[in-house]
C-alpha positions as a Markdown table, in Angstrom:
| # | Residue | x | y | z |
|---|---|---|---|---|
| 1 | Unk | 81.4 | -18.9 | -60.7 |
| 2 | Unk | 82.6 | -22.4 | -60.6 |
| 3 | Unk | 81.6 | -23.0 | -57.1 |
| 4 | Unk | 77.5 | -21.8 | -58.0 |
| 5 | Unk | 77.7 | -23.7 | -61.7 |
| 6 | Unk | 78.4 | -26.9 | -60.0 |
| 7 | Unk | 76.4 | -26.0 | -56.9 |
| 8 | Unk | 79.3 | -26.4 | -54.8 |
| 9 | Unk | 78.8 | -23.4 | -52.3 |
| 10 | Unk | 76.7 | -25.7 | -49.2 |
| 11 | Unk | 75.3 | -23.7 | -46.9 |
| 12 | Unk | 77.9 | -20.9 | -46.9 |
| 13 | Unk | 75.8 | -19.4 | -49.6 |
| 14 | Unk | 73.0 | -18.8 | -47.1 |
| 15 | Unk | 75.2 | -16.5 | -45.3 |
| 16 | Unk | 77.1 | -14.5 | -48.1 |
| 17 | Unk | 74.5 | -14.0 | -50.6 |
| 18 | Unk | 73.8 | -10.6 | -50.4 |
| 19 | Unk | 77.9 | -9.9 | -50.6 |
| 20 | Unk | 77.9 | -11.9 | -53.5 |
| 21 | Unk | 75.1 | -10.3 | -55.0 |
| 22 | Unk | 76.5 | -6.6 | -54.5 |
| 23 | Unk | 79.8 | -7.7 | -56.1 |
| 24 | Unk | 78.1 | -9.3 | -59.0 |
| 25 | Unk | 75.9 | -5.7 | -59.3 |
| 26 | Unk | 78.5 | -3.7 | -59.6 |
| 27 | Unk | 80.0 | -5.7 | -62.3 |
| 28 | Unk | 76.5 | -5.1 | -64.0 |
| 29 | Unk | 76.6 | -1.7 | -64.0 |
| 30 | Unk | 80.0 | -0.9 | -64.1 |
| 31 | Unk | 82.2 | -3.8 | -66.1 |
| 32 | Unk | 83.0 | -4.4 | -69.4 |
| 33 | Unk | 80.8 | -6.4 | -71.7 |
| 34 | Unk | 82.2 | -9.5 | -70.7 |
| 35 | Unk | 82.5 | -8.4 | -66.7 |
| 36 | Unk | 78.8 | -7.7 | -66.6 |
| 37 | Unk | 77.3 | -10.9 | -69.0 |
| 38 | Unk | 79.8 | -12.6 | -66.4 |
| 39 | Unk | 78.3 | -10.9 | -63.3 |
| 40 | Unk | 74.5 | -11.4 | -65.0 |
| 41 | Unk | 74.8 | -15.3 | -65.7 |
| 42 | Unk | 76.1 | -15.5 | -61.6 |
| 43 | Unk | 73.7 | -13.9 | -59.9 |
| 44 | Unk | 70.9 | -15.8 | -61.9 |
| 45 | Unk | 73.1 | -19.1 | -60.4 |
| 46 | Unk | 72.9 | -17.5 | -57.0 |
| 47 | Unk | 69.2 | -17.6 | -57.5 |
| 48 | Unk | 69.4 | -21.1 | -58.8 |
| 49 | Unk | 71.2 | -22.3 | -56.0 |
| 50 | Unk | 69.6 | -20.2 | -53.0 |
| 51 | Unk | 66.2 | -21.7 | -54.4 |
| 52 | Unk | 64.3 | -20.7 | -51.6 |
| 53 | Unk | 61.6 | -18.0 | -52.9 |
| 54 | Unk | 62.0 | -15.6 | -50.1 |
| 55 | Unk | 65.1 | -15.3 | -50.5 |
| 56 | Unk | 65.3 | -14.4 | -54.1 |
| 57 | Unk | 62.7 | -11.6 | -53.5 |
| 58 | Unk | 65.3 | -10.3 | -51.3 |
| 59 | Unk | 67.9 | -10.3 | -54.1 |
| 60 | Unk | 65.1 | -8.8 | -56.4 |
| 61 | Unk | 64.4 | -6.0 | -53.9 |
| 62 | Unk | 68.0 | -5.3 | -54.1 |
| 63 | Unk | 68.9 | -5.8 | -57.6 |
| 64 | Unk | 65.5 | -4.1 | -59.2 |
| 65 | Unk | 67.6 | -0.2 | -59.1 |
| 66 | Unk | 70.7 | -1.6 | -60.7 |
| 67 | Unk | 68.2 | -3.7 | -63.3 |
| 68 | Unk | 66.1 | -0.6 | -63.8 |
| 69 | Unk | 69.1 | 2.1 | -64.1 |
| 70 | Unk | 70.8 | -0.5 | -66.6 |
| 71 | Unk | 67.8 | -1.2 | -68.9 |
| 72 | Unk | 67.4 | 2.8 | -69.5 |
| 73 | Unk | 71.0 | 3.4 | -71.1 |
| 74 | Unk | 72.2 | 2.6 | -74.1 |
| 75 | Unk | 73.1 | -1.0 | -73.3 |
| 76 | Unk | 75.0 | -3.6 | -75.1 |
| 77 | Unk | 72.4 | -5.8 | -77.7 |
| 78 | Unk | 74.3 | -8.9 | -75.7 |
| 79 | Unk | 74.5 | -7.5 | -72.4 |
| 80 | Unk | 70.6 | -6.8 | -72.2 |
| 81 | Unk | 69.9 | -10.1 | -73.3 |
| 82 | Unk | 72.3 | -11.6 | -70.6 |
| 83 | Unk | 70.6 | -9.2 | -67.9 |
| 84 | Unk | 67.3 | -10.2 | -69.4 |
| 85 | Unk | 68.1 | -14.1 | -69.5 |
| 86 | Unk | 69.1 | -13.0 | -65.6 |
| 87 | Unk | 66.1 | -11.7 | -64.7 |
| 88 | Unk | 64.0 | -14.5 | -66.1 |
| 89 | Unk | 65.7 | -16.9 | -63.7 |
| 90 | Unk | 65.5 | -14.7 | -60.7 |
| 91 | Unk | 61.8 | -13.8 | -60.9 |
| 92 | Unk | 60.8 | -17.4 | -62.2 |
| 93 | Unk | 62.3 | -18.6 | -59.0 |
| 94 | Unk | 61.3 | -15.9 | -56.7 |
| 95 | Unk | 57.6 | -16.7 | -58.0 |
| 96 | Unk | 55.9 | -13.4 | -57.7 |
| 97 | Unk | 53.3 | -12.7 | -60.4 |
| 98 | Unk | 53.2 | -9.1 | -60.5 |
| 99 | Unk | 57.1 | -8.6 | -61.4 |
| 100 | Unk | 56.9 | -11.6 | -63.8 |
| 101 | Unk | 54.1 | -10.0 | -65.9 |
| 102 | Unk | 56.4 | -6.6 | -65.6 |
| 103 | Unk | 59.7 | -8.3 | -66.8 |
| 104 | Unk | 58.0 | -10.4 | -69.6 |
| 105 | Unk | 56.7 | -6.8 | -70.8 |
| 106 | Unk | 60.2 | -5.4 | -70.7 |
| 107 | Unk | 61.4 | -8.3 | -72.4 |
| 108 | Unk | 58.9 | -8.3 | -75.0 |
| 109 | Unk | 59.8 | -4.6 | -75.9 |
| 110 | Unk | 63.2 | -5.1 | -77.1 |
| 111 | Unk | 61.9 | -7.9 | -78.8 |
| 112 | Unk | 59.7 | -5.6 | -80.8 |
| 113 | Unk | 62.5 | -3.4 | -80.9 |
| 114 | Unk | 64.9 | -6.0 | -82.0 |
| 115 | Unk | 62.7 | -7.5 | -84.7 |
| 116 | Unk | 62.1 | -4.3 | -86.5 |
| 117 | Unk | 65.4 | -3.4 | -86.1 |
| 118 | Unk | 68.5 | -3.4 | -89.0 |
| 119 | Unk | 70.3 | -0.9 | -87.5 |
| 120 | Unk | 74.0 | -1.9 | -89.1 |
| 121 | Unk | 74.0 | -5.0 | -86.4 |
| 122 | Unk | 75.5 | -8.1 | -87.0 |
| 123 | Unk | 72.7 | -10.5 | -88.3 |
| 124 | Unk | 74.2 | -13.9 | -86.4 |
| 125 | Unk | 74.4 | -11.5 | -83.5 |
| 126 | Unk | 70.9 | -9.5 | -83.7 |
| 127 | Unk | 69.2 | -13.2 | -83.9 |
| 128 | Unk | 71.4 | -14.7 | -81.0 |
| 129 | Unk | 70.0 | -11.8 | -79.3 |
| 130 | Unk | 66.3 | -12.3 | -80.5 |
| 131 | Unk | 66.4 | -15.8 | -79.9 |
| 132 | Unk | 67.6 | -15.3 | -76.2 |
| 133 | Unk | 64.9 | -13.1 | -75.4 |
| 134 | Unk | 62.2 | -15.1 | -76.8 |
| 135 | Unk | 63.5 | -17.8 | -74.7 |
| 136 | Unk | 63.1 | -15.7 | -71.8 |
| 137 | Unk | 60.0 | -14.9 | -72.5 |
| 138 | Unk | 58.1 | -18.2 | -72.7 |
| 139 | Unk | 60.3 | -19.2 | -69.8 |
| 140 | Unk | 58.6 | -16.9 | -68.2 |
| 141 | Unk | 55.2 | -17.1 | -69.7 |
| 142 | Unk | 55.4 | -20.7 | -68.5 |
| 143 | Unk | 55.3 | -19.4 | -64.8 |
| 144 | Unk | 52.5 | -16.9 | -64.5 |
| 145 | Unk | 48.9 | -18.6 | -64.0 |
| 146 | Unk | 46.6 | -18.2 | -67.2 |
| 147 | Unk | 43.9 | -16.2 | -65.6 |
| 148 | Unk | 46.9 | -13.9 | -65.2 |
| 149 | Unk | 47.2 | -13.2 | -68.4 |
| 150 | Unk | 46.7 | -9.8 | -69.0 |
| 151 | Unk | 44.9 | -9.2 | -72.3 |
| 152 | Unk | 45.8 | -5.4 | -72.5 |
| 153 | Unk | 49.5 | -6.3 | -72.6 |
| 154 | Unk | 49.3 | -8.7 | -74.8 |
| 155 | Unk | 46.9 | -8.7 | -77.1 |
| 156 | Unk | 48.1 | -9.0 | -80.7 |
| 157 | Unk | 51.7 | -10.1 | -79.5 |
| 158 | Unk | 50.9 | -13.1 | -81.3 |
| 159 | Unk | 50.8 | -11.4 | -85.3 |
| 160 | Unk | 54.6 | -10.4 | -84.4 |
| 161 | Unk | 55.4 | -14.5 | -83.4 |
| 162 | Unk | 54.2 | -15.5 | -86.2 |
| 163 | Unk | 55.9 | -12.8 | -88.1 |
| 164 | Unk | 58.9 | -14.3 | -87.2 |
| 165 | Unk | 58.0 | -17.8 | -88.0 |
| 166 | Unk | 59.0 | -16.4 | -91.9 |
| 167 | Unk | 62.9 | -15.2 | -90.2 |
| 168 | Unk | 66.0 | -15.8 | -91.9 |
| 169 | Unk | 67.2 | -17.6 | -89.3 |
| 170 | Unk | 66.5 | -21.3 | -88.3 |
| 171 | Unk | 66.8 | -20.8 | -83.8 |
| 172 | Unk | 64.4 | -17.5 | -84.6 |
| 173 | Unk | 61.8 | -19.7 | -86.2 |
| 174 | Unk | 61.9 | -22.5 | -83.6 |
| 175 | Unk | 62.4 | -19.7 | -80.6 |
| 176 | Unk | 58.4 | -17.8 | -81.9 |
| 177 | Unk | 56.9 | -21.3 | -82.8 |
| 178 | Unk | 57.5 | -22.8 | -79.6 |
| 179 | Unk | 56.2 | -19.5 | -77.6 |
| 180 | Unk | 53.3 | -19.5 | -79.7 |
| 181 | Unk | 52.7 | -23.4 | -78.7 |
| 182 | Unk | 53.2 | -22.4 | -75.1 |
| 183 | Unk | 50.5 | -19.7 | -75.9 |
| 184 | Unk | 47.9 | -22.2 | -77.5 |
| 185 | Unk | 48.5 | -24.7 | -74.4 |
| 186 | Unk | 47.7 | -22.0 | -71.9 |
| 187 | Unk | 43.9 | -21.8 | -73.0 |
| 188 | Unk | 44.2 | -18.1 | -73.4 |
| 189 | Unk | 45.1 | -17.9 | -76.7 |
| 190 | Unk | 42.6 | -15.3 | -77.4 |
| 191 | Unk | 44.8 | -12.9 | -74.7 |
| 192 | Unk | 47.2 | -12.5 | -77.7 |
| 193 | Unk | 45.3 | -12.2 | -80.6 |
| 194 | Unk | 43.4 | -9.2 | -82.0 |
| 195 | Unk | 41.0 | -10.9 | -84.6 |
| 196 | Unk | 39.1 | -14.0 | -84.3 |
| 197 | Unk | 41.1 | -15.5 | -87.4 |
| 198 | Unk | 44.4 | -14.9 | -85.7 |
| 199 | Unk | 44.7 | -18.3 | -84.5 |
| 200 | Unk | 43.7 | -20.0 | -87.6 |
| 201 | Unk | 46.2 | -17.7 | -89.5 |
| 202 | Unk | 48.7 | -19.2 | -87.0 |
| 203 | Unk | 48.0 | -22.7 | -87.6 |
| 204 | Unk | 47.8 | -22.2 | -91.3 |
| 205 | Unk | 51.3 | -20.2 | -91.0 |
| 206 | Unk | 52.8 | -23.2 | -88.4 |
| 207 | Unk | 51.4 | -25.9 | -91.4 |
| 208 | Unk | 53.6 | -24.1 | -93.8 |
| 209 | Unk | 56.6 | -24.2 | -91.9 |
| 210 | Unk | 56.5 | -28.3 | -91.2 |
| 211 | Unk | 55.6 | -28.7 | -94.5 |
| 212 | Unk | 58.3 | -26.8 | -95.8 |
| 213 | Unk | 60.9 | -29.4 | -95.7 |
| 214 | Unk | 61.0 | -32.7 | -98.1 |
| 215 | Unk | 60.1 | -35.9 | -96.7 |
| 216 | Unk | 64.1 | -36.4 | -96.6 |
| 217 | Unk | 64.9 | -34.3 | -94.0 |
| 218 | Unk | 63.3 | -36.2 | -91.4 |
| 219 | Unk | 66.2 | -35.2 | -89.1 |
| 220 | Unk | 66.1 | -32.1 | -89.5 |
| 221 | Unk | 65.3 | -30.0 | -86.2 |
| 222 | Unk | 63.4 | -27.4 | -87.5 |
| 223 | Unk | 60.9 | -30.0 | -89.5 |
| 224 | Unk | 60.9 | -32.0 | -86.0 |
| 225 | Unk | 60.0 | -28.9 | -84.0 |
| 226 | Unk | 57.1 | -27.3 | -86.4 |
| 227 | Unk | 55.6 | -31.2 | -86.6 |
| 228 | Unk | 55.2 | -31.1 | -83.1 |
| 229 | Unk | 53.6 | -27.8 | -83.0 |
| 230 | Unk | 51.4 | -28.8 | -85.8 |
| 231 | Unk | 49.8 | -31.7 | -84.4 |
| 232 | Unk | 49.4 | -29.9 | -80.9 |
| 233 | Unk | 47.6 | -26.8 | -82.4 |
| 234 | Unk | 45.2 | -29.1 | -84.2 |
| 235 | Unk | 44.3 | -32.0 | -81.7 |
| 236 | Unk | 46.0 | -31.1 | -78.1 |
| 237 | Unk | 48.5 | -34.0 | -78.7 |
| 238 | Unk | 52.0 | -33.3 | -77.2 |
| 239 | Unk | 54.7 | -35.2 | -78.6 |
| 240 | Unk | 56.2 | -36.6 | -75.3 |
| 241 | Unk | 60.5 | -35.9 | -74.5 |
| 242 | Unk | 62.3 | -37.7 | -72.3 |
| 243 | Unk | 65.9 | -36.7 | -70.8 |
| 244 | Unk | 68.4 | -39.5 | -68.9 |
| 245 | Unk | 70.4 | -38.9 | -66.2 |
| 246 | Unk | 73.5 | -40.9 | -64.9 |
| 247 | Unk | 71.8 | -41.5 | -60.9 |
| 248 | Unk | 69.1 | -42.7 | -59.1 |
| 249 | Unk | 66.7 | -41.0 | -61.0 |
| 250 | Unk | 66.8 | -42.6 | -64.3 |
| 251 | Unk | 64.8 | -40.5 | -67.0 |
| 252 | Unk | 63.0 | -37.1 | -66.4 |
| 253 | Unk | 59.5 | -37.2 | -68.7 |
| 254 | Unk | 58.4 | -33.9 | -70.2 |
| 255 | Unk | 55.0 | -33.9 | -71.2 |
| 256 | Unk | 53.7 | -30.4 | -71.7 |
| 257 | Unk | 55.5 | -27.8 | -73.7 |
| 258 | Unk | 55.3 | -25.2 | -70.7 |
| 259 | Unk | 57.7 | -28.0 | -69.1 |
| 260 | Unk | 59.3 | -28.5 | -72.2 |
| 261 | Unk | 60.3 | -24.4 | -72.3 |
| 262 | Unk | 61.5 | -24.6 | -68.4 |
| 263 | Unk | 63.6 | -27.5 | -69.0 |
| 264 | Unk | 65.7 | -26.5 | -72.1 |
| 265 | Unk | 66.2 | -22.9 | -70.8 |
| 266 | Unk | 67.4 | -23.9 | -67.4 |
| 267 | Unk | 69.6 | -26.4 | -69.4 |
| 268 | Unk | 71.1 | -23.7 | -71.6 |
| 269 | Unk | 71.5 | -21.1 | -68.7 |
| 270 | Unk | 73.3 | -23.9 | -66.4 |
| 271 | Unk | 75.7 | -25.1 | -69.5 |
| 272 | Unk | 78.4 | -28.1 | -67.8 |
| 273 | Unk | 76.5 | -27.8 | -64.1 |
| 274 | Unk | 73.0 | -29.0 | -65.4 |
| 275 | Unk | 73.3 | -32.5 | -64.6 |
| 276 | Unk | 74.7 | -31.7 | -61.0 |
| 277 | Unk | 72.6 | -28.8 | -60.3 |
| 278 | Unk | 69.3 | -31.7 | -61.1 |
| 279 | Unk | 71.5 | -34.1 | -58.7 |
| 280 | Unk | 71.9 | -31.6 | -56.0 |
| 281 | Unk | 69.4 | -28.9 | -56.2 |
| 282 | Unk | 66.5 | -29.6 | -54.3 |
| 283 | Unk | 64.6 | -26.7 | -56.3 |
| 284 | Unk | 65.1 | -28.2 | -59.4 |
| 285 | Unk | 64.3 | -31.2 | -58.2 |
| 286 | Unk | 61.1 | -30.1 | -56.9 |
| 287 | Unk | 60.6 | -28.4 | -60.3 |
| 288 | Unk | 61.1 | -31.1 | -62.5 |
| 289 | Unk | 59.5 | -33.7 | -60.0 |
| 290 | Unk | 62.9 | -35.4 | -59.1 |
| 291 | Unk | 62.4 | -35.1 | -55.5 |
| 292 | Unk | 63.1 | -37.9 | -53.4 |
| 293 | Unk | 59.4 | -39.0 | -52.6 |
| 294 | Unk | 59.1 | -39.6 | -56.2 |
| 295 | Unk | 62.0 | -42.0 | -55.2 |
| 296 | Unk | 59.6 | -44.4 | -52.9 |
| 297 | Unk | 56.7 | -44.7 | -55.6 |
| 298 | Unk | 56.6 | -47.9 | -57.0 |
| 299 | Unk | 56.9 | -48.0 | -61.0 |
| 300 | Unk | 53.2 | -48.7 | -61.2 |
| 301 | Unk | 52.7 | -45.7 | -59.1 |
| 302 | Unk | 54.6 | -43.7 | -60.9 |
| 303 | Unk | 53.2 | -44.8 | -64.8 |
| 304 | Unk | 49.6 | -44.3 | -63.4 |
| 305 | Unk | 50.7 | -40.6 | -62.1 |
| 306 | Unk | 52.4 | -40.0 | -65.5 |
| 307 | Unk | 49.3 | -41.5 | -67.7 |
| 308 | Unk | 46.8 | -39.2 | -65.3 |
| 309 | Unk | 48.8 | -36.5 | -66.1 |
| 310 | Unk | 48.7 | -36.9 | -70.1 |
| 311 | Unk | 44.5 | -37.5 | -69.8 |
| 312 | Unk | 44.6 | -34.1 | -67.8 |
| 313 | Unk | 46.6 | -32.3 | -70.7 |
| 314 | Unk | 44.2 | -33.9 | -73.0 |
| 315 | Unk | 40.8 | -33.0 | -71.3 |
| 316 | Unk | 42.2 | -29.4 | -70.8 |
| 317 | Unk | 43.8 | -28.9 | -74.4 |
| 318 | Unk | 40.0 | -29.8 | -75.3 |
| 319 | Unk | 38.3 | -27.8 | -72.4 |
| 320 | Unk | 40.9 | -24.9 | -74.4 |
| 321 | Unk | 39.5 | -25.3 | -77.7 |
| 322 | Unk | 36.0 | -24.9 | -76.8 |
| 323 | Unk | 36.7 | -21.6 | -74.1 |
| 324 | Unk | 38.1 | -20.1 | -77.4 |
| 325 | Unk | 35.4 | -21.0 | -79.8 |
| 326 | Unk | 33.0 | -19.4 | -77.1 |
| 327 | Unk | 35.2 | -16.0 | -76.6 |
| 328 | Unk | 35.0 | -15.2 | -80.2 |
| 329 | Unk | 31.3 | -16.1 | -80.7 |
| 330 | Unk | 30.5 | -13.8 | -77.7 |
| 331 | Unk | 33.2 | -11.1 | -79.1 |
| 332 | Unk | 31.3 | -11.6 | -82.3 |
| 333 | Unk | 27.6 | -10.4 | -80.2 |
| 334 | Unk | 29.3 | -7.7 | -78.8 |
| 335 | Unk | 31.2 | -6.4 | -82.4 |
| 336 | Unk | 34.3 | -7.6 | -82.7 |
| 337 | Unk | 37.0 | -4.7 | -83.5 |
């Protein structure tokens, strides 16, 4: 594992990937707890580090039996959420719509399960659970085109988001506030709500959360978060992030919360290989626009790419706004259930 979490394997990998995979598999269905987490975490690597999109179909192709048969038993709470934090990275890289929309459906089961569930678990373990599939999720969600979005799957997915923005636990909160962010910047927020005051509920229940905390906690995470998710809901603004790298390229800028989502869960999955896998992978570096033509823009060129990119966000988190406002009036002509 080594070898893939520093991206070490070179070209060999293009050769022995489907051996690797098969070992990995079997591990999956057959090892321990810790053998098959183990064996989940490296085959979404292998995917990492293949990046090339045909190529993870063909793992998908051959993984999708061991995936399915796996899912139906009686799995471990933290081996399904390793297989499922697996399966995010696969089918984000592989970049097929259909099986992302499936996955994110699967996903979004045991998190209905999970949520409603007390059965004798653990709590710090039934919300590191919850909180990795939410991640998951949006990762996901961040991937599949909006007019993708299947209303019929999804449609009042949102009440149960912000049903956990009220959680015990601190990572749950952040985990459905963020998704539900990620939902509002798609334009389609209206795919996930059932009534046409859903998404004022959700603001209303977002304004609570960042104003739960004194004006003393200033550091805290959480109030940092839900302050950022405030101000987007109401006026489109994303607060921007930036993250440095020791090499040529400086600084990546995140300016989207869909980015945002991608770039913290790729983080967590790669753990101590991130920074080598965004020095070294070129699918990454497409990704996060670290490629090398970005390397030959001038500063100038690259500020006046960055600024175009913030006036887009803007004019679409407006053009957003008013495709909702026009839904629900024409919902409300038709009878709105």
């Amino acid at each position: 594992m080594d070898l893939l979490e520093s991206n070490g394997f070179g070209e060999v990998l293009e050769s022995r990937y489907i051996t690797l995979l098969y070992e990995y598999l079997k591990f999956i269905e057959k090892g321990t707890i810790k053998e098959a987490s183990i064996a989940c975490r490296s085959v979404g690597l292998l995917a990492i580090c293949i990046g090339c999109t045909s190529k993870v179909q063909e793992i998908i192709e051959h993984s999708t039996p061991i995936f399915s048969k796996v899912l139906e038993s009686r799995l471990n709470p933290q081996v399904r959420s390793s297989l499922f934090q697996c399966i995010a990275i696969v089918t984000f890289v592989s970049n097929n719509p259909c099986e992302t929309q499936m996955y994110m459906k699967t996903i979004w089961e045991a998190i209905e399960e999970n949520s409603n569930s007390n059965h004798g678990q653990n709590n710090k373990i039934k919300s590191s659970v919850l909180v990795t599939d939410l991640t998951a999720w949006s990762f996901l969600l961040t991937k599949l085109d909006h007019w993708r979005i299947d209303s019929n799957k999804w449609k009042g997915s949102i009440s149960l988001l912000t049903t956990l923005l009220e959680d015990a636990d601190s990572s749950t909160r952040i985990a459905a506030g963020e998704a539900i962010a990620l939902i509002f910047e798609t334009g389609r927020a209206y795919n996930f709500c059932i009534e046409e005051g859903d998404c004022e509920f959700v603001k209303d229940t977002v304004k609570t959360q960042a104003s739960r905390y004194s004006s003393e906690a200033k550091q805290n995470e959480e109030k940092s978060v839900f302050d950022d998710i405030f101000v987007f809901l109401n006026d489109g603004t994303f607060q921007d992030k930036s993250i440095k790298f020791a090499n040529k390229h400086g600084e990546l800028k995140v300016s989207t919360w869909a980015r945002a989502i991608q770039l913290n869960f790729i983080k967590c999955f790669l753990g101590a290989g991130f920074r080598n896998h965004m020095q070294s992978n070129e699918f990454l570096q497409d990704l996060f626009g670290l490629s090398e033509e970005d390397d030959h823009q001038t500063w100038d060129e690259k500020t006046v790419n960055y600024t175009s990119h913030k006036e887009r966000m803007q004019l679409r988190n407006k053009q957003r706004k008013l495709v909702e406002e026009q839904h629900f009036c024409f919902d409300s002509e038709e009878g709105f259930a």
